[in-house]
N, C-alpha and C positions, 0 to 999 in steps of 0.2 A: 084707705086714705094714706097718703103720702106723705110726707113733711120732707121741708130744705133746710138743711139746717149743716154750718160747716162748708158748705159746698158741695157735702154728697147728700144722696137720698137718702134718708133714715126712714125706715118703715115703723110706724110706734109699734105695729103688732109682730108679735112671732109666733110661730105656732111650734108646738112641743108634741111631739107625737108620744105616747107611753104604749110600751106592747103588752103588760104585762092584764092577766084576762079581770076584764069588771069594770079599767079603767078604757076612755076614749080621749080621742086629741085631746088637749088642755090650750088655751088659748091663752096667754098672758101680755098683759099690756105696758108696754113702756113708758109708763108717766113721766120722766125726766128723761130729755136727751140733750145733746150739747147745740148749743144755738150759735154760738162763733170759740173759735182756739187763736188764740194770739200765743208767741214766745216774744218774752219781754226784752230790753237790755239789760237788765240782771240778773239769766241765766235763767227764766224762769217760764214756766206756762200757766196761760191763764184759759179756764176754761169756763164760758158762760152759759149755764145750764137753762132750759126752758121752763122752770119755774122760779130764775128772777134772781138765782144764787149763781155769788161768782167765786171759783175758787182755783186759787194760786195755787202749783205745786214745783219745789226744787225740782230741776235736772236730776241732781244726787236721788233726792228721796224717789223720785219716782224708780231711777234705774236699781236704788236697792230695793225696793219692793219690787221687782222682776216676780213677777207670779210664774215664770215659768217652772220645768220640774229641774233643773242643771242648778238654777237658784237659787231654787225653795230646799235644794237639796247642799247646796254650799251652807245655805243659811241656819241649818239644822247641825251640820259637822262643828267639829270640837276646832278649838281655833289653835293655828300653829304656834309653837312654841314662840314666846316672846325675843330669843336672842336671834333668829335667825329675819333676812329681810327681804320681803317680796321682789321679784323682779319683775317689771314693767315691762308691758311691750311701749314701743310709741306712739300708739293710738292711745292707753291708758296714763300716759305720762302727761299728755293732751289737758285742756279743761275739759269736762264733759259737755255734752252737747246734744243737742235732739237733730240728725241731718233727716229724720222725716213720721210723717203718721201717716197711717192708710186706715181706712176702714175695713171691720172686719166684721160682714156682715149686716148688720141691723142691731147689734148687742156689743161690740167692741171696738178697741182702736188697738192695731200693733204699732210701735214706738222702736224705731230705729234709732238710735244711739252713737253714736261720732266715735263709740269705741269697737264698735263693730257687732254687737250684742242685738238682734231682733228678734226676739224667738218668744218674747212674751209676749198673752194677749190680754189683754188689759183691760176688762169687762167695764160697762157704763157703770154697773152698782160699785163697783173695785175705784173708779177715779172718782165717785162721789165719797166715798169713807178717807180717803185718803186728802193731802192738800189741806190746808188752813184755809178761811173765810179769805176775801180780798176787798 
């Protein structure tokens, strides 16, 4: 069974193969998926999930939560010394911005970023922990 949801196809099910000996396919089911994405006028996205919850998230917050491994690995590094001062490129001197989302798969959304950043993938359960109530 299929579901529309967004404008692309969302399949609820996935199927997870495990090799390892004793176990077989695992099936697991996608109880929440996203049912419309708006980006608001202030700066924001809103995502309506299919059981009934709607939640906002920052442009910021989502691009610092970048689950990728370049991010997760800034985000872990010791921060530079306080006298000295970042340089910007012009993309990031920019406000941020979302210039798009694709589907990735059946379990994710990649989020391109106005600063040039796409490289995260951004799991359904990851934008449901994330974002405040709306």
């Amino acid at each position: 069974m299929r579901r529309e949801a967004c404008g692309w196809r969302l399949d609820p099910i996935a199927q997870i193969g495990v090799q390892e000996k004793g176990f077989r396919s695992a099936t697991i089911m996608a109880d929440v998926y996203p049912t419309e994405l708006k980006r608001t006028d202030d700066r924001r996205l809103l995502i309506r999930w299919s059981d009934g919850q709607t939640r906002q998230y920052s442009y910021r917050e989502l691009r610092d939560a970048c689950p990728c491994a370049s991010c997760r690995e800034k985000r872990g590094a010791a921060s530079p010394a306080a006298t000295l001062l970042p340089v910007l490129s012009a993309a990031e001197a920019q406000p941020l911005g979302i210039s798009g989302m694709k589907p990735i798969g059946n379990y994710a959304y990649g989020i391109e970023f106005t600063d040039g950043h796409d490289t995260g993938i951004y799991t359904l359960e990851y934008l449901q922990e994330l974002g405040s109530p709306a």
